[in-house]
C-alpha positions in Angstrom: -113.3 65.9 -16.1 -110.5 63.6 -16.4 -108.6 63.6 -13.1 -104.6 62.9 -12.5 -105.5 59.6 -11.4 -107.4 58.7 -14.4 -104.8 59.5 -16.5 -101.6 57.9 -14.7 -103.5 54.3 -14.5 -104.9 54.5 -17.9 -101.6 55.8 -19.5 -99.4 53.9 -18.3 -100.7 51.0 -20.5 -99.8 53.4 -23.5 -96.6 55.6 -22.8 -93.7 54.0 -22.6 -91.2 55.6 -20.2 -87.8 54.3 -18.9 -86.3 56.9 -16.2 -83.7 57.3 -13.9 -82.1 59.7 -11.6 -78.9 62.0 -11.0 -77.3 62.4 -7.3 -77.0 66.3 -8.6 -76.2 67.9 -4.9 -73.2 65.4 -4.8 -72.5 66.3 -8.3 -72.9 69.9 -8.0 -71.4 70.0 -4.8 -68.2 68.6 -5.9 -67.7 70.8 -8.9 -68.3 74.2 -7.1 -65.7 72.7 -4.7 -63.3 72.9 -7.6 -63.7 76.6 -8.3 -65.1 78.6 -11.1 -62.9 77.2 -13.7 -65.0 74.2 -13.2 -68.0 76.0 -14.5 -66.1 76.5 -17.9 -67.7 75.1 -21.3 -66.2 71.4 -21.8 -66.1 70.8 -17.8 -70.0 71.2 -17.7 -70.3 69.2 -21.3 -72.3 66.1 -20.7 -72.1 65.5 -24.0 -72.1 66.6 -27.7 -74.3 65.1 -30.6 -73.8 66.2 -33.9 -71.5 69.5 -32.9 -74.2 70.6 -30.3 -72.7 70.4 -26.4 -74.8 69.5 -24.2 -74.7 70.9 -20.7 -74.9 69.2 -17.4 -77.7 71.5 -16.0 -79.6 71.6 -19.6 -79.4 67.8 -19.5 -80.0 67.1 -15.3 -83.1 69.6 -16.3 -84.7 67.2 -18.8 -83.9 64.5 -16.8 -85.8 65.9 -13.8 -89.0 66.6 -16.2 -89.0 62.7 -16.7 -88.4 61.9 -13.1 -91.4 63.9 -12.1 -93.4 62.1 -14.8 -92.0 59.0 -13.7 -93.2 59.6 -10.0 -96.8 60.8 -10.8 -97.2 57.6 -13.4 -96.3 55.2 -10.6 -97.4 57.4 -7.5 -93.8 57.0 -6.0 -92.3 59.7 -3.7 -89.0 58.5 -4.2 -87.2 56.6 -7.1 -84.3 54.2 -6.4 -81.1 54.4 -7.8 -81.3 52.1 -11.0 -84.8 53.6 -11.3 -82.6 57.0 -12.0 -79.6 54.9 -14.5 -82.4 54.2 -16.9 -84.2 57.8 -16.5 -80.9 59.3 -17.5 -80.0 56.8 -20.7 -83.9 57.6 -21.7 -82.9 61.2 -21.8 -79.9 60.7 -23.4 -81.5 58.3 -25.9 -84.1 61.5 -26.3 -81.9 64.1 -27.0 -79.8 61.9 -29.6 -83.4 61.2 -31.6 -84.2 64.8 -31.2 -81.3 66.3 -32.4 -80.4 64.0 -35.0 -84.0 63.8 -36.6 -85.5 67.5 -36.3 -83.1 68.6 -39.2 -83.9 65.3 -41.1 -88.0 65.9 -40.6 -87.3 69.9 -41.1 -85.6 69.4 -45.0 -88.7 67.0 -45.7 -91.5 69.7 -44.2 -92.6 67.1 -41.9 -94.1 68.2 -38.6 -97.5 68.5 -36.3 -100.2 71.3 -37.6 -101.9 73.0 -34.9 -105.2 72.0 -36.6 -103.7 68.5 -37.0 -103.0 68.6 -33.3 -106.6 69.9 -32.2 -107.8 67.6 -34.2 -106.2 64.5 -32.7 -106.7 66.2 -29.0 -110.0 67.1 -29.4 -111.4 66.6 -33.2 -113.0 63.6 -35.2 -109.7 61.9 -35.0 -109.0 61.4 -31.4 -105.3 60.1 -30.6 -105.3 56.4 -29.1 -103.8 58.0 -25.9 -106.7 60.3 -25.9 -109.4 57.9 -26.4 -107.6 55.7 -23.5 -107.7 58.4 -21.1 -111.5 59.3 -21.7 -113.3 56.3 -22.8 -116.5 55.6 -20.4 -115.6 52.1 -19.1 -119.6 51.7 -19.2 -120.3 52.6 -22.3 -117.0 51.9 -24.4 -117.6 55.0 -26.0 -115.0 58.3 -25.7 -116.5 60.8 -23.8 -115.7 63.9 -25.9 -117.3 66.9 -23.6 -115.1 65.5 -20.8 -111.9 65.7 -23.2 -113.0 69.7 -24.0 -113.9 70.4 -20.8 -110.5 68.9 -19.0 -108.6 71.2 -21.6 -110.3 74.2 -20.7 -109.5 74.0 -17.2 -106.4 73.0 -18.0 -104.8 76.5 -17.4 -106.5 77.3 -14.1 -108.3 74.4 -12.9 -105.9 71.4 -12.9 -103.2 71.2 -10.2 -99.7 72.1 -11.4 -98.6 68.4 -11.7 -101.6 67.6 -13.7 -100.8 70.0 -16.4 -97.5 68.9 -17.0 -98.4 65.6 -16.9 -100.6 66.4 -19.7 -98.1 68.6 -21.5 -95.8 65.6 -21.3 -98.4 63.4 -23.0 -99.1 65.7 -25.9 -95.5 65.9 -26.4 -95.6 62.1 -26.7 -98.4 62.5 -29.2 -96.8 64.7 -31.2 -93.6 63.1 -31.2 -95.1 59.6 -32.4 -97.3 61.0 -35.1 -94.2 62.6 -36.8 -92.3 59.8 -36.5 -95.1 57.6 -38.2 -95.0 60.1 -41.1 -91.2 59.9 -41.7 -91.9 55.6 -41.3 -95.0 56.1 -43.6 -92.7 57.9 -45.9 -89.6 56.3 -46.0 -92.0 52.8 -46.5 -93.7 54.5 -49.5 -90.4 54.6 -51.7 -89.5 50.8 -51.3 -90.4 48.8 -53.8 -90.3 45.1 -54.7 -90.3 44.2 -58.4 -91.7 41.1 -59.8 -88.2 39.1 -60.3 -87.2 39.8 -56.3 -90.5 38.2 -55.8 -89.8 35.2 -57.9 -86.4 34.5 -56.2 -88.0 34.7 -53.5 -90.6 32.4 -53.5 -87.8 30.1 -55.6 -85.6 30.6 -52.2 -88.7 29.8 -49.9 -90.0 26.8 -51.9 -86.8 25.1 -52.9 -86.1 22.4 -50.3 -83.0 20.4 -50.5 -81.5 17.1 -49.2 -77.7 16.9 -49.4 -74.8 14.3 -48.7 -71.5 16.3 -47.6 -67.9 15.4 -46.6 -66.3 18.0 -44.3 -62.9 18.4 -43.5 -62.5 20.7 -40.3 -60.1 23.6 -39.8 -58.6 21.6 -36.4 -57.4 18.9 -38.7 -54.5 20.8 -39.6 -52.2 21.6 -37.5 -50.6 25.3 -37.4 -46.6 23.7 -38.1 -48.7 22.7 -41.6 -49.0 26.7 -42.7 -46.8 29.6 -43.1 -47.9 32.7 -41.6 -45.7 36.1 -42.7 -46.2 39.6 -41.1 -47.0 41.0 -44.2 -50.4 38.5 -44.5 -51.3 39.3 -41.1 -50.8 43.1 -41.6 -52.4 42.8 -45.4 -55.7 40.8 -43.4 -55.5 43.2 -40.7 -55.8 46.4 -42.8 -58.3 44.6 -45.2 -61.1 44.0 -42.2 -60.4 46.4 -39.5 -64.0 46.9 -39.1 -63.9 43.4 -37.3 -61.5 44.8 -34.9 -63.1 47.4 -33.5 -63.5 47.9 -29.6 -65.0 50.1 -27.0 -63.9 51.9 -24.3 -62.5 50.0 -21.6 -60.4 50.2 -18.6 -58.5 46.5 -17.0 -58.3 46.3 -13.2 -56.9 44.4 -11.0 -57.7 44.5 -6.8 -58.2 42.5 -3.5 -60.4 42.9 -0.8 -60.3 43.2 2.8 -63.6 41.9 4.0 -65.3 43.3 7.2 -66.4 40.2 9.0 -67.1 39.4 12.7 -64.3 38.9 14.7 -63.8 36.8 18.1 -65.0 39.8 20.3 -67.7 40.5 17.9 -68.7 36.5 18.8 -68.1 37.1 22.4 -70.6 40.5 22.9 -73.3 39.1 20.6 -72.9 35.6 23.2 -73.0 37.9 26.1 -76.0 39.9 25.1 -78.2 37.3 24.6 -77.0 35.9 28.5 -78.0 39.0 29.9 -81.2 39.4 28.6 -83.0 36.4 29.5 -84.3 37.2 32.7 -86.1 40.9 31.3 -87.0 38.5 28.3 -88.2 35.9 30.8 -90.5 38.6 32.7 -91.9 40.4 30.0 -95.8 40.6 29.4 -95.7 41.8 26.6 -93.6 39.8 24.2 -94.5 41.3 20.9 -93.1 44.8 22.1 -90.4 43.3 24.1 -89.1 41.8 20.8 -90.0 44.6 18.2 -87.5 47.2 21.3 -84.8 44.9 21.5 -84.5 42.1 18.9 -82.8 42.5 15.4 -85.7 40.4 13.8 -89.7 41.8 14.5 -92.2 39.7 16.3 -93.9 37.3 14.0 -97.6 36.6 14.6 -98.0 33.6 12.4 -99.1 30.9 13.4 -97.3 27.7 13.3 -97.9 23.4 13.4 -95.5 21.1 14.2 -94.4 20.2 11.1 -93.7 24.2 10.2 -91.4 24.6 12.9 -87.3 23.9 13.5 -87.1 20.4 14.9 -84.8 21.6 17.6 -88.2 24.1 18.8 -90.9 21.5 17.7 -89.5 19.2 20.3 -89.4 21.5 22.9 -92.9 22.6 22.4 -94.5 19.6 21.1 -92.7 16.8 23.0 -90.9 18.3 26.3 -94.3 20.2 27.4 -93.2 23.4 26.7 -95.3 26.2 28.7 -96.8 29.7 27.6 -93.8 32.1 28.3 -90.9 29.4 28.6 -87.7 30.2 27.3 -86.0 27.8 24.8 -82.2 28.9 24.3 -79.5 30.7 23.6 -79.1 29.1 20.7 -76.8 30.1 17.5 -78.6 29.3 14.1 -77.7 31.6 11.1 -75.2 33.7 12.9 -77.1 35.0 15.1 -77.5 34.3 19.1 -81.5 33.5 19.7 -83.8 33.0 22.7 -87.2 31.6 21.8 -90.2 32.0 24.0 -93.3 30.5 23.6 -95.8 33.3 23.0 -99.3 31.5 22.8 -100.6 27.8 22.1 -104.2 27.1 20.3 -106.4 24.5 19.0 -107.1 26.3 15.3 -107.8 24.8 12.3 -106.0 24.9 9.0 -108.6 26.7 6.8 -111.9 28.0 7.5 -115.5 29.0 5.6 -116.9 32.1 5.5 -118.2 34.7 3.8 -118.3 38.8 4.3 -120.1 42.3 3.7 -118.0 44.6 3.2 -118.7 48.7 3.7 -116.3 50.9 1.7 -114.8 53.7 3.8 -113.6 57.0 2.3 -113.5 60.4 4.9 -113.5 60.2 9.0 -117.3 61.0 8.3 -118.2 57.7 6.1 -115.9 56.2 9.0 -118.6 56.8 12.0 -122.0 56.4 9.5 -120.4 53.2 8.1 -119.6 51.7 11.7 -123.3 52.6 12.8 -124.2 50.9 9.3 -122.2 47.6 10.6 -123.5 47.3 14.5 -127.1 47.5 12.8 -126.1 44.8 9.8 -124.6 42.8 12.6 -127.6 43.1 14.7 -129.6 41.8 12.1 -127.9 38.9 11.1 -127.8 37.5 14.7 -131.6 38.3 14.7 -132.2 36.1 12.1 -131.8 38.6 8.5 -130.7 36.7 5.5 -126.7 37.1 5.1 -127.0 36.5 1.4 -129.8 39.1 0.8 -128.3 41.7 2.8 -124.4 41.0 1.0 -126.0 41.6 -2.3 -127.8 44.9 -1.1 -124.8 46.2 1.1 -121.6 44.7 -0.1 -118.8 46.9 -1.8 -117.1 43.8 -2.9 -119.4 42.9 -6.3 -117.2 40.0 -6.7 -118.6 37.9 -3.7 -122.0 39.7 -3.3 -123.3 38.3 -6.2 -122.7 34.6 -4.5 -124.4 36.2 -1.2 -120.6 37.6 0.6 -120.0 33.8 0.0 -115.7 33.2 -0.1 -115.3 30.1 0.2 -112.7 27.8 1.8 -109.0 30.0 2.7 -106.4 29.0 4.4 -103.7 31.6 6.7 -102.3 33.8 5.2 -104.3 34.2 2.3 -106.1 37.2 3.3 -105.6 40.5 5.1 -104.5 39.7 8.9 -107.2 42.0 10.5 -110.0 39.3 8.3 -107.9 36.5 9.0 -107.8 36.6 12.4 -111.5 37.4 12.9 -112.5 34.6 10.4 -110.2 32.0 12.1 -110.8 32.8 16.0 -115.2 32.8 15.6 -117.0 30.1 16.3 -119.4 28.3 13.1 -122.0 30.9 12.6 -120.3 33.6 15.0 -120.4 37.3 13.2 -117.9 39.8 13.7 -116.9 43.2 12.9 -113.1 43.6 11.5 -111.6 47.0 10.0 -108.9 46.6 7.0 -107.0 49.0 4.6 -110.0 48.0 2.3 -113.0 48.8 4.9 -115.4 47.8 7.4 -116.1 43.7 6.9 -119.2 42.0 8.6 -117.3 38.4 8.9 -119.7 35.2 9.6 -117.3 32.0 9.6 -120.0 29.1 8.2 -117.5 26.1 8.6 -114.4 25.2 10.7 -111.5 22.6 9.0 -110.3 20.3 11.3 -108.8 21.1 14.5 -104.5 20.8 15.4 -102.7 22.5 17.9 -100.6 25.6 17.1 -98.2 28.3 18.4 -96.8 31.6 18.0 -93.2 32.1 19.2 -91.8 35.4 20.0 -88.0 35.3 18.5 -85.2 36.9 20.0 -82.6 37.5 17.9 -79.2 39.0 18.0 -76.8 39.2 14.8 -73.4 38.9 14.9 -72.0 42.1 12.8 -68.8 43.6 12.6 -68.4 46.2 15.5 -67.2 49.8 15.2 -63.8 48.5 16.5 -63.4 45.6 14.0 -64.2 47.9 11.1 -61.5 49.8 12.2 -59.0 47.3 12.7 -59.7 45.9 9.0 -59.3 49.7 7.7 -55.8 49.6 9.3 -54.6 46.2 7.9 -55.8 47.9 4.7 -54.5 51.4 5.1 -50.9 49.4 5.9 -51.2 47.7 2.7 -51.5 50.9 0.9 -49.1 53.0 2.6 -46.5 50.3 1.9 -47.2 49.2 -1.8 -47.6 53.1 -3.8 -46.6 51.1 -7.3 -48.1 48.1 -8.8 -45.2 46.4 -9.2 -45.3 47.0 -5.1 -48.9 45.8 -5.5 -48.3 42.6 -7.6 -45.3 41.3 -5.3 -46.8 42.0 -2.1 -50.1 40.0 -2.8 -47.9 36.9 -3.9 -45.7 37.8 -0.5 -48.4 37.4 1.5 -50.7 35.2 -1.0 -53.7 37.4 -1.4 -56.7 36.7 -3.6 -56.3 39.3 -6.3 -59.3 39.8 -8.5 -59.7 41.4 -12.1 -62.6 43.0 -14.4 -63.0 44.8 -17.5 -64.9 47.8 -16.9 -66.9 49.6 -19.3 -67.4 53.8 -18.1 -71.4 53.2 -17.9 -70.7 50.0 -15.3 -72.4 50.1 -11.8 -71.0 47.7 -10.4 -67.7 46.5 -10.1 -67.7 42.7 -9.7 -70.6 42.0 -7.1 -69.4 44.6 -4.7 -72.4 47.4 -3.6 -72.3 50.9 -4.7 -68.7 50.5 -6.3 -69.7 53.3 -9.1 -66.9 55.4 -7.9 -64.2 52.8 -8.5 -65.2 52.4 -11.8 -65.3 56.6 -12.2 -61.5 56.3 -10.8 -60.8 53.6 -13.3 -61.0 56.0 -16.0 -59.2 58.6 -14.8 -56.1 56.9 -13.5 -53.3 56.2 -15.7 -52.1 52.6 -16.5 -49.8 50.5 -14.5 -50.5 53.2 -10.9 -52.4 52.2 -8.1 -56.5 53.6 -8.5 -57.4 56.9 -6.5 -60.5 58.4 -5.7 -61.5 62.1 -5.8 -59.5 62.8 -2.4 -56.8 61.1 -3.7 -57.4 58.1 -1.3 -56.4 54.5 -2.4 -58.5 52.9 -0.4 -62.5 52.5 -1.4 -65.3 51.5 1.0 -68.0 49.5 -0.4 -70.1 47.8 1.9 -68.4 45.5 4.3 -65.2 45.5 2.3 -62.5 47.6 1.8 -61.0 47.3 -1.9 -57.4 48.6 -3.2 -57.2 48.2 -7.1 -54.7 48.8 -9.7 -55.3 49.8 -13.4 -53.6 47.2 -15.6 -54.3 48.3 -19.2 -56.6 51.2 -21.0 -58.6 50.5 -24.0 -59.7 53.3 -26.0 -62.9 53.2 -28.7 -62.1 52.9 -32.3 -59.9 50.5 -33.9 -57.5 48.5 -31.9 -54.0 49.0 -33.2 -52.6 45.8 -35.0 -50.1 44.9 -31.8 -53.0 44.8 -29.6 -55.0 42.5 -31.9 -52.4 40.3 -33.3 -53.2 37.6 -32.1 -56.6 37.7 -33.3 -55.3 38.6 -36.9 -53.2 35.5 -36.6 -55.8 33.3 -35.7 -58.3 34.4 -38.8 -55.4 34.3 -40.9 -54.5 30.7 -39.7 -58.0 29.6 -40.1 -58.2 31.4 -43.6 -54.4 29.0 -44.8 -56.0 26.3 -43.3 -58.9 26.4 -45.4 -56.7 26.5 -48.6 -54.9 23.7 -47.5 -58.0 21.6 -47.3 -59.2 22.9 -50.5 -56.2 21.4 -52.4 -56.2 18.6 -50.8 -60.2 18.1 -51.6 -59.1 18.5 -55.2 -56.7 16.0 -55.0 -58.6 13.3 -53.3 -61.4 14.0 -56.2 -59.2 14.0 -59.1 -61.0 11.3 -61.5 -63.6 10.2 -59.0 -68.3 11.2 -58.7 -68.3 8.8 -55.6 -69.2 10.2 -52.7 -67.6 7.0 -50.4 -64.6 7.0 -52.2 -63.9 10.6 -51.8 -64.6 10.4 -48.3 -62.6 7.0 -48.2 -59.4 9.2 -49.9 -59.9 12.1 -47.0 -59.9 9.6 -44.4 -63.8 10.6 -43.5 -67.4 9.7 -43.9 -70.4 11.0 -45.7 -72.4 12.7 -43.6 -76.6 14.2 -44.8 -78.4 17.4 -44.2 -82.6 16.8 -45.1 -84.6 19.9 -45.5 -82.5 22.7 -46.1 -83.5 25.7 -48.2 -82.2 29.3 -49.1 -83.2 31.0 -46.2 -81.8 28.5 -43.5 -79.5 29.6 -41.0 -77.3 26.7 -40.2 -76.5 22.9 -41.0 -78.1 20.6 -38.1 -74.8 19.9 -35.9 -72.3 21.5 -37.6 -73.6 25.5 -37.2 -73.3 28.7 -39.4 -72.5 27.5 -43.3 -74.0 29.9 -45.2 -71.5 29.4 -48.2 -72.2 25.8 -48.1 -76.4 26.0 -47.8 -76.0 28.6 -50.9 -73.6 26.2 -52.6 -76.3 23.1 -52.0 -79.4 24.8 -53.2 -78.0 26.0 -56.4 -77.0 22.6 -57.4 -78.9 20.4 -59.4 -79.9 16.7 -58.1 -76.6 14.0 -58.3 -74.1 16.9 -58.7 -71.1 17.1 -56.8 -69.3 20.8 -55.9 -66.6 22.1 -55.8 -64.6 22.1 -52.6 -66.6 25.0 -50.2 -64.3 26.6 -47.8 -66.7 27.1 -44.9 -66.8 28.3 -41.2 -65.7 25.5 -39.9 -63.9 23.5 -42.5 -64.3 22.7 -46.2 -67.1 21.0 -47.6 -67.9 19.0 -50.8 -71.9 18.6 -51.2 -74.0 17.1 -53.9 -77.8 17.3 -53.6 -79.7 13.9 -53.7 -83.3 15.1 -53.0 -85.2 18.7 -54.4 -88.5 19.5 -53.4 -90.2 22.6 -54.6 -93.4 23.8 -53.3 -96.2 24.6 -55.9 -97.0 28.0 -54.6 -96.2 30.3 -57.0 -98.4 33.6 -55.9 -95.4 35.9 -57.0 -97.9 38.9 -56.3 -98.7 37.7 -52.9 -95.0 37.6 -52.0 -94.0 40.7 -53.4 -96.9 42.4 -50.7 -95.4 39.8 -48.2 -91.7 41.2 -48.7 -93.1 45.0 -49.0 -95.1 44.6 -45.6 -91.7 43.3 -44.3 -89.5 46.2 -45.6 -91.7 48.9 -44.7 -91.7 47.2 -40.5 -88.1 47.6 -41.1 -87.8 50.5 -41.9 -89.5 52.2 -39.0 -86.4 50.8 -36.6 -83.4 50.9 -39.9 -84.6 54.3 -41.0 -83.6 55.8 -37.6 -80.2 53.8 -37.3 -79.3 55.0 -40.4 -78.9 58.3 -39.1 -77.8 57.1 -35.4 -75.0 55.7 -37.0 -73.9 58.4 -39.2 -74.3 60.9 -36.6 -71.4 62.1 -34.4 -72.3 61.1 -30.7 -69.7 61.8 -28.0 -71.2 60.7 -24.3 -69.6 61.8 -21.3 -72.1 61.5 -18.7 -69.7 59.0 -17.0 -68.0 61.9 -15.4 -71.7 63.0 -13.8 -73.0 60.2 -13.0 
């Protein structure tokens, strides 16, 4: 039978999950603070998609069910924070798909059979997922009793988190195989006809090379062109779809940074004074260090060349003694004391090779050990290593070459075999216990000899004491009790020449500049008014993130939809400019060609050169070194050889081309294209078919209240 383990290492290579969590108790807790009124319809609403409100504890429900999933695919107890953001926009993305395709596949009689199902859980037609889960890695073959006999038990045998694991799978299963019918379908009805085929292969085939004179847009200058209110308005309401924007809120704040201060120096100096002599009298240094020291004791090893140069030449050069004290000394703000811990002749790399006994329950524990002192034994007596590594050894990998490991250097296995490889003698064998078993070591060759240490580090940061916090909070809390308005806010930070800061938030940010855990500033952003000093849900202006203390204002608000024509004038004005320009350039093209085919004397006219493009067809994307021309590379390869166009008004100027090269290619398999351009439109539809209905749907997210 097919255990939980089985099934979260084999599918994870096939379901694709993206989770995150929800801080519900903090949630929760704040909303039953506000009373029952809080519990009322739209308060609760997460969201709504498609007229159907979803509900904070219907959604923080669903988005549990994937966090549990989550934790037994990866066997993690606990997930971390942006583990949780992407649990919750995976829910969210779920429920939209949901929603907005059940009534779609419902009106086309698309959905799962129960015989279909059965079939592809436990038929002739086993699911990939399926056959995954309970293919014999001997054999290759799918193990079908074990798939029938894991669903019976599935009721009563399993453990609770292995059946909805499984239930979660099957819901992926069914899921994916109606959403290959609706692909399957939707890729049925397109159709390619013979002539798309044709212009296609013309487009693909058709190669030209082109001279062109361009005039750029930046050669006019914007006295040049007349600009009314009623063309920018006019352009504006023609192509408002290129003025849409999203939900945003402008800030403005400073920080007052937590650091160190003087005293802060002074006590960190002071501690590491007072604790040389204990430091200096301690046996064991390892402990002393892992009880007092802000860094833990380090038991690598170290040469010369691997050490500070300040500590190689006290060890290396002065004669430095086991258990001398080298310091204090200040080195990455921190006060240190070093203290030479131990000093040994060791080679860089060693030889050896290993048997290693495979240790499951406190039972194998004591056979396996009475297994080793008897393999040990035997080895020393004379045995062949080799033989008894390929009869013993749990590690197949380096049985097969007799436990043999070859040449390693520190640090490139586990410390407990590390240390016992590096510290025997040539030939020596000894036992060693790791996370991965009993090994019988034998080290076969030694590298050559140097001397190295191990020094027990004493370190003591310098961080911000309780006191300085609290003095930073003041100089903070007198900056907001004294500036309530931003226009307060705005003359006191050039009174007193503060760095102010800005950011455009959007309501699903984190983060708020690089500040930590700033999520609740950009909540606040969105619900304070424009122009007033940012509060937070106590109605405190001050917000604590990490080792700084932040006071913002909010400067503008941005809503979603269309931005009014005031607030994108001076885009309008700028496309409108570009789009006079153009016209401008194309007269004056006209003029410079009047009565002349020449390509130099055109150019010559317009005060430019004649510049070439080589290799261009239909379904290019740009000119090399001028960028996106698609009017021009359309203009070009519809022209035939030696003719001259009319002036092109481009991205980035006007163009006049004429086409001195065409080379077509000679394939002209029109039904081998039109199966080329069907395979194409049928992968696109699985992804367009679903956007299609994404877009026209009605999706209104408000999880940035939760969350």
């Amino acid at each position: 039978m097919a255990t939980l383990q089985t099934i979260r290492t084999k599918a994870g290579l096939l379901v694709a999950i993206v989770i995150g969590i929800s801080l519900a108790a903090f949630i929760l807790g704040d909303m039953f603070q506000g009373g029952s009124s809080l519990l009322q319809g739209n308060r609760m609403e997460v969201g709504e998609i498609n007229g159907e409100s979803i509900q904070y504890p219907q959604f923080q429900q669903e988005v549990e069910k994937l966090g549990d999933i989550y934790r037994m695919n990866t066997q993690q107890n606990q997930l971390d924070e942006n583990t949780w953001v992407q649990v919750r926009e995976q829910t969210w993305q779920t429920m939209i798909r949901d929603i907005v395709m059940n009534d779609v596949y419902e009106n086309l009689g698309i959905n799962v059979s129960s015989d279909e199902l059965f079939d592809m859980l436990q038929g002739t037609n086993l699911h990939p997922i399926v056959q995954q889960l309970f293919r014999n890695p001997n054999t290759g073959q799918v193990d079908r009793g074990a798939v029938v006999q894991f669903l019976r038990n599935l009721e009563t045998g399993v453990a609770p988190e292995q059946r909805q694991y499984w239930l979660y799978l099957e819901g992926q299963i069914v899921d994916e195989r109606i959403q290959s019918k609706y692909n399957n379908l939707v890729g049925k009805g397109l159709y390619v006809t013979s002539l798309e085929a044709e212009k296609s292969l013309e487009g693909r085939n058709k190669q030209v090379s082109f001279d062109y004179i361009m005039l750029n847009h930046n050669l006019v200058a914007d006295s040049q062109v007349v600009v009314t209110d009623k063309e920018l308005r006019d352009y504006y309401n023609k192509n408002q779809d290129n003025y849409k924007q999203e939900k945003l809120r402008q800030i403005e704040y400073i920080t007052f940074p937590v650091e160190p201060s003087s005293d802060d120096f002074a006590d960190a100096e002071k501690w590491i004074n007072d604790i040389i002599s204990d430091f200096a009298s301690a046996t064991d240094n390892g402990s002393f260090v892992n009880s007092n020291s802000d860094v833990r004791f380090d038991e690598t090893w170290y040469k010369r060349e691997d050490l500070p140069e300040d500590i190689t030449t006290w060890i290396f050069e002065t004669g430095a003694e086991i258990n001398d004290i080298f310091g204090p000394y200040f080195e990455d703000n921190a006060y240190k004391l070093a203290k030479l811990h131990a000093s040994e002749m060791m080679p860089d790399s060693v030889e050896a090779r290993h048997i290693l006994l495979q240790v499951n329950t406190q039972q194998e524990l004591i056979s396996q050990q009475a297994l080793a002192d008897s393999l040990k034994a035997a080895i020393e007596s004379g045995s062949n290593f080799s033989t008894l590594a390929m009869e013993f050894s749990a590690d197949q990998g380096s049985a097969i070459q007799g436990g043999n490991l070859g040449w390693f250097g520190r640090g490139m296995m586990v410390k407990p075999f590390e240390d016992a490889a590096f510290k025997n003698k040539v030939n020596e064998v000894t036992i060693a216990n790791s996370q991965f078993g009993i090994h019988i070591i034998q080290t076969t060759a030694r590298g050559q000899e140097t001397r190295q240490v191990q020094v027990a580090y004493l370190v003591r940061n310098v961080t911000p004491s309780t006191q300085t916090y609290q003095n930073v909070y003041a100089k903070a809390s007198e900056f907001a009790g004294r500036n309530l308005t931003k226009a307060d806010f705005d003359a006191a930070i050039a009174e007193q020449n503060l760095n102010k800061r800005s950011a455009s938030l959007r309501e699903t940010d984190r983060l708020v500049g690089t500040l930590e855990n700033s999520r609740p500033l950009v909540r606040a952003a969105f619900n304070a008014k424009a122009s007033t000093i940012i509060q937070d849900q106590q109605g405190s202006t001050i917000f604590d993130f990490g080792d700084n203390f932040i006071i913002a204002t909010l400067v503008s608000v941005t809503e979603e939809g269309v931005g009014s024509f005031e607030s994108v004038k001076d885009r309008v004005e700028l496309a409108v400019l570009k789009q006079k320009k153009g016209q401008f350039l194309v007269e004056k093209v006209k003029t410079a060609m009047s009565g002349k085919t020449d390509m130099d004397a055109i150019a010559s006219e317009l005060g430019t050169t004649v510049r070439n493009a080589s290799n261009v067809n239909f379904s290019s994307i740009q000119i090399p070194g001028i960028g996106m021309e698609p009017k021009v590379i359309g203009t070009a390869t519809n022209l035939s050889p030696d003719q001259i166009s009319n002036p092109v008004a481009g991205n980035n100027g006007v163009f006049i081309v004429k086409v001195t090269t065409v080379n077509e290619d000679g394939n002209q398999d029109v039904e081998n294209e039109k199966t080329r351009l069907v395979q194409n439109l049928t992968f696109r539809a699985a992804s367009q078919a679903y956007s299609a209905h994404r877009e026209k749907a009605k999706v209104e997210d408000q999880r940035a209240k939760f969350y």
